[in-house]
C-alpha atoms as one frame of an Amber mdcrd trajectory, in Angstrom:
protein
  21.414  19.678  62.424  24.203  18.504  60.244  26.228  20.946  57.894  28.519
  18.557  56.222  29.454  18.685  52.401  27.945  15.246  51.562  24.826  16.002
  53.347  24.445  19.432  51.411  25.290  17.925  48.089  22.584  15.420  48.486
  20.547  17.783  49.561  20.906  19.859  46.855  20.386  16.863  44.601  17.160
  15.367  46.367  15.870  18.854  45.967  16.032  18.759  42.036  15.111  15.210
  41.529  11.986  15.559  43.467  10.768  18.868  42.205  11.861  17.462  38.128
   9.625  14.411  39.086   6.577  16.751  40.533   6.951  19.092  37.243   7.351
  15.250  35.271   3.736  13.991  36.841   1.937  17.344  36.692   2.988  17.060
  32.654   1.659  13.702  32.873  -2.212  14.889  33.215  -3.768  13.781  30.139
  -7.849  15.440  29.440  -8.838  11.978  27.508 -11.018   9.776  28.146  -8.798
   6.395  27.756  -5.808   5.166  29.880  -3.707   7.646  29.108  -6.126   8.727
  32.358  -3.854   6.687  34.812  -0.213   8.710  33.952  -1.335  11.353  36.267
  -2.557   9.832  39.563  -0.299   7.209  39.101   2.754   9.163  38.699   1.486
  11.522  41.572   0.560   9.352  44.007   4.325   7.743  43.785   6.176  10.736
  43.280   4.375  12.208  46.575   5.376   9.377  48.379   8.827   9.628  47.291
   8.868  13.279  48.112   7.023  12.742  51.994  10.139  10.176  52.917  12.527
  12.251  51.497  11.634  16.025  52.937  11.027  13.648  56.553  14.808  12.741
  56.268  16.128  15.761  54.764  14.433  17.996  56.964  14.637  16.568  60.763
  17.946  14.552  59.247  15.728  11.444  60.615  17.411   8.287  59.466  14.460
   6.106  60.501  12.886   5.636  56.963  16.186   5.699  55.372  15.719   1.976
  53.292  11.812   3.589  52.325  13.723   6.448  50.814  16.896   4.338  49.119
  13.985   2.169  47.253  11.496   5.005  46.267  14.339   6.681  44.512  15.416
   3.315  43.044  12.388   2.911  41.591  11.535   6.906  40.770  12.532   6.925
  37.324  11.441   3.066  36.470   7.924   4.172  37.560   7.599   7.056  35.708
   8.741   5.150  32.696   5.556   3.428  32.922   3.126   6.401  33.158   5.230
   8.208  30.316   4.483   5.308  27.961   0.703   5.220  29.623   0.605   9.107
  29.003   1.747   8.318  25.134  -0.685   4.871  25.107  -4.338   6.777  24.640
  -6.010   7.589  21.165  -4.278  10.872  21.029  -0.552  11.552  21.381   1.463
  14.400  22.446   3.839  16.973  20.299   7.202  16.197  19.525   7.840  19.551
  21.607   6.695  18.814  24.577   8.164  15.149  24.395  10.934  16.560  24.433
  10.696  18.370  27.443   9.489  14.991  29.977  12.486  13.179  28.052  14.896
  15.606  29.509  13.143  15.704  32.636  13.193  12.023  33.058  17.378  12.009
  32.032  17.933  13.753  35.131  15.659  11.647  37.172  17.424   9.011  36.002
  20.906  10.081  36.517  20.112  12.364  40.256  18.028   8.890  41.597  21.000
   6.742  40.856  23.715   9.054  42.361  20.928   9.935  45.281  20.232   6.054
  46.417  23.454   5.088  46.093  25.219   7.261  48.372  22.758   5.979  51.007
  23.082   2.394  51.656  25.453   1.398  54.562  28.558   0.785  53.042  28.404
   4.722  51.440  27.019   7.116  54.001  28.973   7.237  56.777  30.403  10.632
  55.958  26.635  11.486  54.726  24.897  10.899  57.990  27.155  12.033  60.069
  25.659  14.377  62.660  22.235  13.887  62.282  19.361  13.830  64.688  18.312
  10.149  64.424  20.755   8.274  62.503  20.135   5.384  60.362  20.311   1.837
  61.767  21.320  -1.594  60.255  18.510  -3.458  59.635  19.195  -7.064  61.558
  16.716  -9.807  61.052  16.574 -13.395  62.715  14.219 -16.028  62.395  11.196
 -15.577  60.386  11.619 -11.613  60.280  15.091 -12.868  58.669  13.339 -15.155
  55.740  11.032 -12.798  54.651  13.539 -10.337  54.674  15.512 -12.261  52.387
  12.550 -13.250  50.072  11.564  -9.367  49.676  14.884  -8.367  49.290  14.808
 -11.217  46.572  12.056 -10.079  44.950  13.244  -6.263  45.169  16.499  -7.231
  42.900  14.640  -9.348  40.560  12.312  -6.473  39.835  14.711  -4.510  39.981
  16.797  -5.907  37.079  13.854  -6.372  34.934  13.375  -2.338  34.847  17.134
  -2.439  34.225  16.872  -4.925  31.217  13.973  -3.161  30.114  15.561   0.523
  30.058  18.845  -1.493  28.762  17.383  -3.110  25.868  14.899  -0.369  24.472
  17.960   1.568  24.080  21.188  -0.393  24.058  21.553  -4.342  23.467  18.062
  -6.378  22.520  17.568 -10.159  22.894  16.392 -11.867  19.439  14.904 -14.964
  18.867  14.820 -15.688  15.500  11.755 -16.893  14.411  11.906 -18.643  11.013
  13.957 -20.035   8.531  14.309 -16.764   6.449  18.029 -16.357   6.960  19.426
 -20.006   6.832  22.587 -20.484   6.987  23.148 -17.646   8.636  20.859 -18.024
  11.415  18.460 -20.967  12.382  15.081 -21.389  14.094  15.661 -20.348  17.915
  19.465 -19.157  17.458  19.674 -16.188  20.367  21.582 -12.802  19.139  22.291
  -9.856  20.574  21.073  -6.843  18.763  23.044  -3.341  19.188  20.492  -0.733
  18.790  22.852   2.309  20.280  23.536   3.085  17.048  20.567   2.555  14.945
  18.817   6.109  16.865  16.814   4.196  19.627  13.597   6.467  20.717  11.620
   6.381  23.515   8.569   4.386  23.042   5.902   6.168  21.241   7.761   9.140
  20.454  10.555  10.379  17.976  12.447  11.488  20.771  16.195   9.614  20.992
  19.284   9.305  20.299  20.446  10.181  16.191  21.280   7.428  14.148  25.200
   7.281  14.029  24.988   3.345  12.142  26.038   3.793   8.365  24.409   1.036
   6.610  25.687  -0.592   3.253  24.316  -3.537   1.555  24.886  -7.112   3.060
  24.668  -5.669   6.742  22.477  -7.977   8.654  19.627  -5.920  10.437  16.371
  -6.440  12.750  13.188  -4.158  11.787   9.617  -3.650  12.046   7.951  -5.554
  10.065   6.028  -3.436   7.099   3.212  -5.896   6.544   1.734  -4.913   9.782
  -0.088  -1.583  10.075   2.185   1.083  11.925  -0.047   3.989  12.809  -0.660
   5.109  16.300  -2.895   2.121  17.634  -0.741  -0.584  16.341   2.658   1.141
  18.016   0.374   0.723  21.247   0.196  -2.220  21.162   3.501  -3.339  19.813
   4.845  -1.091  23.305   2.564  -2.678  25.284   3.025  -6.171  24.094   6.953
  -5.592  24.245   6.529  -4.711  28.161   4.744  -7.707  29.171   7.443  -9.759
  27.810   9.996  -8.345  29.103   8.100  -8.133  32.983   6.574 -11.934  32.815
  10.365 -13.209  31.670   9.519 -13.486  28.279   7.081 -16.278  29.211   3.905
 -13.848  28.229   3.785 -12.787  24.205   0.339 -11.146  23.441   1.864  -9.346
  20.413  -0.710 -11.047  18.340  -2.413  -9.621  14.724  -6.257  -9.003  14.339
  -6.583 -12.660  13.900  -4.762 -13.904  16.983  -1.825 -15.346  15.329   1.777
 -14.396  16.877   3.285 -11.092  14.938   6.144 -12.009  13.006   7.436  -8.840
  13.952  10.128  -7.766  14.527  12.311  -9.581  10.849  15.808 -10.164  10.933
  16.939  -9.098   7.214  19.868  -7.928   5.140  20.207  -4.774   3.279  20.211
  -5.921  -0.752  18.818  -2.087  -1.533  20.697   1.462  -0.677  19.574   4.968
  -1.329  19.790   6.248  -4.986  19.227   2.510  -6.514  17.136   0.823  -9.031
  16.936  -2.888  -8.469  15.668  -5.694 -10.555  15.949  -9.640  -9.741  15.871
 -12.365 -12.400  16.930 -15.806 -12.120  18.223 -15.323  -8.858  20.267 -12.279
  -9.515  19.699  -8.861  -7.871  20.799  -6.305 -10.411  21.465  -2.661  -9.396
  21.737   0.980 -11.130  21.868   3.870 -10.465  21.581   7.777 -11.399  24.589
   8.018 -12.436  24.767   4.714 -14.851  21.561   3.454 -16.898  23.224  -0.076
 -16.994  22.330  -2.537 -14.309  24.958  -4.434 -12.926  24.591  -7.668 -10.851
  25.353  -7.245  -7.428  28.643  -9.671  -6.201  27.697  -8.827  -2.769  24.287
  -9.970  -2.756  25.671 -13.462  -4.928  27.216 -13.869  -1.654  24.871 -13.876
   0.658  21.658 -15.188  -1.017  21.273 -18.701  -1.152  18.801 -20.597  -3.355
  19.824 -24.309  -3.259  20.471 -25.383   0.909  20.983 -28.836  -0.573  24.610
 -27.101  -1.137  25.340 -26.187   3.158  28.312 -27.711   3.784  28.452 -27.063
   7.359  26.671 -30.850   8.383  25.724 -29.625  11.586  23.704 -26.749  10.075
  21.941 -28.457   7.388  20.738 -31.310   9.829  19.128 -28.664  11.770  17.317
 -27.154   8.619  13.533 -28.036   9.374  12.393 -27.603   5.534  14.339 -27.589
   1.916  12.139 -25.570  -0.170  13.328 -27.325  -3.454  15.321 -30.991  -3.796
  18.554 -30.758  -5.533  16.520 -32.749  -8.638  13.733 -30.033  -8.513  16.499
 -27.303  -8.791  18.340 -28.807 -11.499  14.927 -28.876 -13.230  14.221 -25.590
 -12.375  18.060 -24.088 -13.911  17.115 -26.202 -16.630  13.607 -24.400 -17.168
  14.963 -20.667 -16.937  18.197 -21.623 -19.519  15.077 -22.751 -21.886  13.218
 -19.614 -21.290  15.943 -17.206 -21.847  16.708 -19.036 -25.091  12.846 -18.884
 -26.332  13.129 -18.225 -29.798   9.788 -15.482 -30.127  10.005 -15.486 -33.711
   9.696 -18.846 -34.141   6.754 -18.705 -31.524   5.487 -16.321 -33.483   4.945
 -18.328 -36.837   3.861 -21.276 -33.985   0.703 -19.121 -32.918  -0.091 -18.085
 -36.314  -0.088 -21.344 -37.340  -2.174 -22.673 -34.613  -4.839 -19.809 -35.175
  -5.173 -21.263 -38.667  -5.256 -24.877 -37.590  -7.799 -24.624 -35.078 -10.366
 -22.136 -37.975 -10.642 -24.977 -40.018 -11.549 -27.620 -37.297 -14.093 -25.700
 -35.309 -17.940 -26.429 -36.483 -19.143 -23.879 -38.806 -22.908 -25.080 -38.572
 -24.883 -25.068 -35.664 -23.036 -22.954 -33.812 -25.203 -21.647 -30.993 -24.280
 -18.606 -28.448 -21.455 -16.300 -28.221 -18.335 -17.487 -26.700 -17.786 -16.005
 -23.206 -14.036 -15.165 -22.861 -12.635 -17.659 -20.179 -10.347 -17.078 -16.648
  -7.185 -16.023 -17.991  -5.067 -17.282 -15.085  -2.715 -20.079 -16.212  -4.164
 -22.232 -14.144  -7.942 -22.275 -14.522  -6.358 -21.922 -18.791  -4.789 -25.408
 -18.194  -7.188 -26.993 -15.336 -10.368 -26.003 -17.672  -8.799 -26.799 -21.362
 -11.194 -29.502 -22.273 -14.265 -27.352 -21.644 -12.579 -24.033 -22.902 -11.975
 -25.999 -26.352 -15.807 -27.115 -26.457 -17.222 -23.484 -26.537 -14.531 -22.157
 -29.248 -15.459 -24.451 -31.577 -19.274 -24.945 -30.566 -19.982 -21.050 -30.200
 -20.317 -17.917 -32.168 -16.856 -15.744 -32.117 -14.179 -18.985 -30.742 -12.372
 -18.962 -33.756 -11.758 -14.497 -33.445 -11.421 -15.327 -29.699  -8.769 -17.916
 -30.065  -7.020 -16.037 -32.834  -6.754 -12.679 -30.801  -5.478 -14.640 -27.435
  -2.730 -16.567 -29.472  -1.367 -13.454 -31.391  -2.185 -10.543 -29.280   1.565
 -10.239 -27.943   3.072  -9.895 -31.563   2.973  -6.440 -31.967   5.437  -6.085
 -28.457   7.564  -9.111 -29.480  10.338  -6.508 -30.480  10.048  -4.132 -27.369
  12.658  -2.895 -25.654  12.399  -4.206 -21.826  14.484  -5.043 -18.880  15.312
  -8.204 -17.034  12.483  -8.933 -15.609   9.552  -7.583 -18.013  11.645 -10.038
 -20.614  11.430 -12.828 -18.691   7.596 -13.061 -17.613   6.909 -11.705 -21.342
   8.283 -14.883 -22.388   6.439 -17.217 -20.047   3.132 -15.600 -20.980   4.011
 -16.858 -24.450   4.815 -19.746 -23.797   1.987 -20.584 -21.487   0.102 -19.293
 -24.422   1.537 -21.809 -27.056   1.248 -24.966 -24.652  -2.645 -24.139 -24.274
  -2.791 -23.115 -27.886  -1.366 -26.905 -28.703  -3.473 -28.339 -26.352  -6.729
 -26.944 -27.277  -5.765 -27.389 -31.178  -4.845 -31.196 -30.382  -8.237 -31.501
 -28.382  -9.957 -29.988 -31.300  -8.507 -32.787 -33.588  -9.797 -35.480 -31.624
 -12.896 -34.388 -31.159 -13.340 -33.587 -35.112 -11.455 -37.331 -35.717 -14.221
 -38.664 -33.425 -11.765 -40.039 -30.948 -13.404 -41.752 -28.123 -12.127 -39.727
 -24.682 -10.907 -42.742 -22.861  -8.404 -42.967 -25.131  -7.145 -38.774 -24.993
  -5.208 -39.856 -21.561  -2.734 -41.925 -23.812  -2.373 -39.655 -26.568   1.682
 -38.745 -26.778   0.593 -35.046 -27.625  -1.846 -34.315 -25.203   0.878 -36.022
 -22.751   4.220 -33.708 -23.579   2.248 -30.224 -23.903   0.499 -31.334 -20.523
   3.921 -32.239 -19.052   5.030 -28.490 -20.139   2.056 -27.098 -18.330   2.842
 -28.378 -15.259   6.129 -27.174 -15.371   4.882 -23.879 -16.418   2.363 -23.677
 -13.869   4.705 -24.962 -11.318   7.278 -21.942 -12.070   4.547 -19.352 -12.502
   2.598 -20.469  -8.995   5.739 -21.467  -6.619   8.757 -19.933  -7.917   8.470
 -16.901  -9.819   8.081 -14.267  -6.833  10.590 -16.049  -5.395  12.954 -15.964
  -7.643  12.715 -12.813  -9.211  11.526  -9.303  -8.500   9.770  -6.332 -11.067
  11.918  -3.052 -11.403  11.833  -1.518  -8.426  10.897   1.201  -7.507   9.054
   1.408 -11.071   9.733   3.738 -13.631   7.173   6.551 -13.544   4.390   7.106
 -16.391   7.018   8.255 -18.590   9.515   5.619 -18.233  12.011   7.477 -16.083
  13.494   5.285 -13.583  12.674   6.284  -9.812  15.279   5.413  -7.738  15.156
   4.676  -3.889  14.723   7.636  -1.806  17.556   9.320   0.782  17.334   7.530
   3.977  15.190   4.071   3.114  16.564   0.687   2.307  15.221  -2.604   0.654
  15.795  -5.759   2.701  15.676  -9.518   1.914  16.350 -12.728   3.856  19.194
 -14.771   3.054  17.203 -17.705   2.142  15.383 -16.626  -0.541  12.867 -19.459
  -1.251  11.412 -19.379   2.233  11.917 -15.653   3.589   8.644 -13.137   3.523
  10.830 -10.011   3.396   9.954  -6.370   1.601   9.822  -8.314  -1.831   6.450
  -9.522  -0.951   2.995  -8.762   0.292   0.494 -10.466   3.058  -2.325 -11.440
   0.555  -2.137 -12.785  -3.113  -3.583 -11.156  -5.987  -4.288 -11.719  -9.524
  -1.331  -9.708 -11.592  -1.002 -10.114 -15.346   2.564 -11.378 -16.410   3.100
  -8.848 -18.706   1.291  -5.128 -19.559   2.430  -5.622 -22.723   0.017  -8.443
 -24.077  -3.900  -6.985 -23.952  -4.805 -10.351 -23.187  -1.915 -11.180 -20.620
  -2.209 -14.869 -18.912  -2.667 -14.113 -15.266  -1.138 -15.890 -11.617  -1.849
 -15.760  -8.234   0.882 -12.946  -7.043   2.427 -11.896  -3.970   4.872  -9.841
  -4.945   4.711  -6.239  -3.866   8.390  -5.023  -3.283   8.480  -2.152  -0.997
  11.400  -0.294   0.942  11.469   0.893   4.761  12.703   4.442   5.914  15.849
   3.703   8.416  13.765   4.504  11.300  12.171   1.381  11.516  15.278  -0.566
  12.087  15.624  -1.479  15.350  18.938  -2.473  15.510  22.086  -5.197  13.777
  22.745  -8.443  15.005  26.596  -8.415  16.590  26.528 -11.602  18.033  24.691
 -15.100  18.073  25.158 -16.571  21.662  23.075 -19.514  21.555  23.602 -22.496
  20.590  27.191 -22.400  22.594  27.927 -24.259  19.524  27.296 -21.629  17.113
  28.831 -19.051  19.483  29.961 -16.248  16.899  29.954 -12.669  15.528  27.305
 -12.570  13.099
């Protein structure tokens, strides 16, 4: 028998792997009934395998099975990859403890079953089999034996190199495809980027175990992360492992990381940071403003001006606005819409003020004071069912018992806030729920009159009136519905009960896409819901709302962007 150095060093080497990939498949023996089942027998079945070639060569130095052994050990650690996620992929996981323990145990797998099958192929073990009882020959090959050599051997690398690409991207460089429109200019529908993730503290899937997170992030860093909307407890990471593996082992030809519904994930989101630990943000007319602890006054972010961009009719880059798919706004509806927010910030509530009180008084001496029959049932107060429903609305007030009171309390229940001290934002939408108030308070006391004039209604679609206060509502209802969560953002986080501002916590950011008009990013939620404009008018005017502003702890960023790589002709650090 041989008693060279190489041959003892491997020996010594083959001993450990194979006895740290028993202990790994004897820790892989789950008691559930679900697939976390398979880890064991799986990994046992290959692991004994691996060990029965192995001890045959080691121990009668038998080079016969020598290509058996070199490809078992290959694979060793790829395989037990799989059952470790399987072992992690039932209903009930495993401590943080004891992941750490396989994690180790599969690092020096890794590392002993790459030094161990390397040494062995042909053009590495001449010194390594020297002596031994049966050495190993050269495979040769002709004629058919030959081509399905070649088309195994084929298949063997290609395999191969998908495990690689897998191990390689969970926990270095990531593929991206981005998805959407969220972050024009920057990136475009299908651009391809490479995503470092060494940095960001990449885990092993469905654990906590990895590597720390070394990445300091400041705001305007471009960054790739799970996407909050979706639910992220134990079942949903499952799946998201699950559906991340098939990808990668069909060629990214198979995606089944689909929602409850069936639709594809939009998950992971390609974002930039607009939020850092220890802020308080608040968005209006398209600028983020930011404070902090150690300043109550908020300050508009010049970094964030630079990124963000709310008019793409302005890309100057030709190639990259001919390859924009939608323009959320025309340069004419964005002029109108600059034009609408300068007229809103300049609302004069004083003067609305004396408006609504006159309007309360108008409309008391035009409803019907006799035969009034029922009590007036308080209508939807979303602006839109207000403007959509006037006609009727103005019918009951002046036909039913308690319009007039009714009328008078929705046009003057803001008053007693009008001087309230408020920020951006709660300014703002305090103003447009007066003045959707005062363009349905006209319209109703204009209806009024031509019902008490005895106006026929064929002729109310030419009255000048009822045609300009119209024209405002659409405009109103067109900022309220379309733009408003778009363009701006509440305080955030919120001040508590007491009006102390909360700022965002140690280790979590706030994220938006570049493209702010057409980007679902931590600004918004999944579902509408009806939201008063202000809390500071008892009878608020309600909208349809999707904004929900949230921020994400740093763990759930996968990685940053370093560099887009197709199109070749937007080649280019990002």
């Amino acid at each position: 028998m041989t008693t060279n150095k190489y041959f003892k060093n491997y020996k010594i080497r083959s001993y450990i792997n194979l006895a740290a990939a028993c202990i790994f498949s004897i820790l892989s023996l789950s008691f559930h009934a679900d697939i976390s089942l398979l880890a064991f027998p799986l990994a046992l079945a290959y692991t004994g395998l691996t060990v029965y070639f192995t001890l045959n060569m080691l121990l009668k130095t038998d080079g016969t099975h020598i290509y058996k052994v070199i490809k078992f050990t290959e694979y060793l650690p790829y395989f037990l990859f799989i059952t470790f996620i399987l072992r992690r992929a039932g209903s009930t996981g495993t401590s943080y403890v004891y992941d750490c323990i396989i994690v180790l145990l599969w690092l020096v797998i890794f590392v002993l079953s790459y030094l161990n099958s390397k040494v062995l192929y042909d053009k590495s073990n001449e010194k390594l089999v020297a002596g031994w009882n049966i050495p190993p020959k050269k495979m040769k090959f002709k004629g058919w034996g030959k081509l399905i050599f070649e088309i195994v051997d084929w298949i063997d690398s290609f395999v191969w190199a998908i495990f690689t690409v897998l191990i390689f991207q969970i926990f270095f460089l990531q593929l991206y495809k981005i998805p959407s429109e969220s972050m024009v200019p920057t990136f475009l529908i299908n651009d391809r980027v490479f995503v470092s993730k060494l940095d960001c503290g990449p885990k092993f899937p469905l654990t906590d175990v990895g590597l720390p997170d070394f990445r300091k992030y400041k705001r305007g860093d471009t960054i790739v992360l799970r996407n909050p909307h979706y639910s992220m407890d134990r079942k949903s990471e499952v799946k998201s492992v699950t559906a991340q593996l098939v990808h990668m082992l069909s060629l990214m030809t198979i995606n089944i990381n689909k929602d409850e519904n069936g639709e594809m994930k939009a998950d992971p989101l390609v974002k930039r940071i607009t939020g850092l630990p220890g802020e308080q943000l608040v968005m209006q007319d398209g600028v983020l403003y930011v404070r902090t602890k150690d300043s109550d006054e908020f300050v508009p972010s010049e970094i964030d001006a630079k990124y963000a961009k709310w008019n793409l009719n302005t890309i100057k880059n030709a190639n990259v606005k001919q390859k924009v798919q939608r323009f959320p706004l025309s340069q004419e509806e964005y002029d109108k819409m600059l034009d609408f927010e300068e007229q809103r910030r300049n609302y004069d509530l004083t003067v609305a003020e004396y408006q609504a009180k006159e309007l309360s008084e108008k409309f008391r001496k035009l409803i019907y004071k006799e035969n009034l029959t029922g009590d007036f049932k308080a209508p939807s107060m979303t602006e839109f069912d207000l403007f959509n429903n006037i006609q009727s609305i103005t019918k009951n007030l002046m036909s039913q018992n308690g319009g007039a009171a009714w009328f008078e309390n929705f046009m003057t229940s803001w008053i007693p806030a009008k001087n309230n001290q408020r920020d951006y934002y709660a300014e703002s939408n305090f103003k447009l729920n007066v003045m959707t108030k005062l363009t349905a308070g006209k319209l109703i006391v204009r209806y009024a009159e031509l019902l008490n004039q005895g106006i026929s209604a064929t002729l109310w679609s030419s009255d000048s009136e009822l045609i300009s206060n119209f024209d405002k509502a659409i405009t109103l209802n067109w900022y309220i519905q379309e733009l408003l969560d778009e363009r701006n953002m509440p305080l955030f986080p919120a001040n508590d009960s007491n009006g102390n501002p909360q700022y965002i916590p140690e280790n979590c950011y706030f994220m938006m896409g570049d493209n702010r008009f057409n980007s679902l990013d931590l600004r918004h939620a999944n579902d509408y819901s009806i939201k008063e404009l202000t809390d500071q008018d008892p009878l608020s005017v309600q909208y349809m709302s999707i904004i929900a502003p949230q921020y994400i702890n740093k763990k759930y960023i996968i990685g940053k962007p370093v560099m887009r790589f197709w199109p070749l002709q937007r080649f280019g650090k990002v």
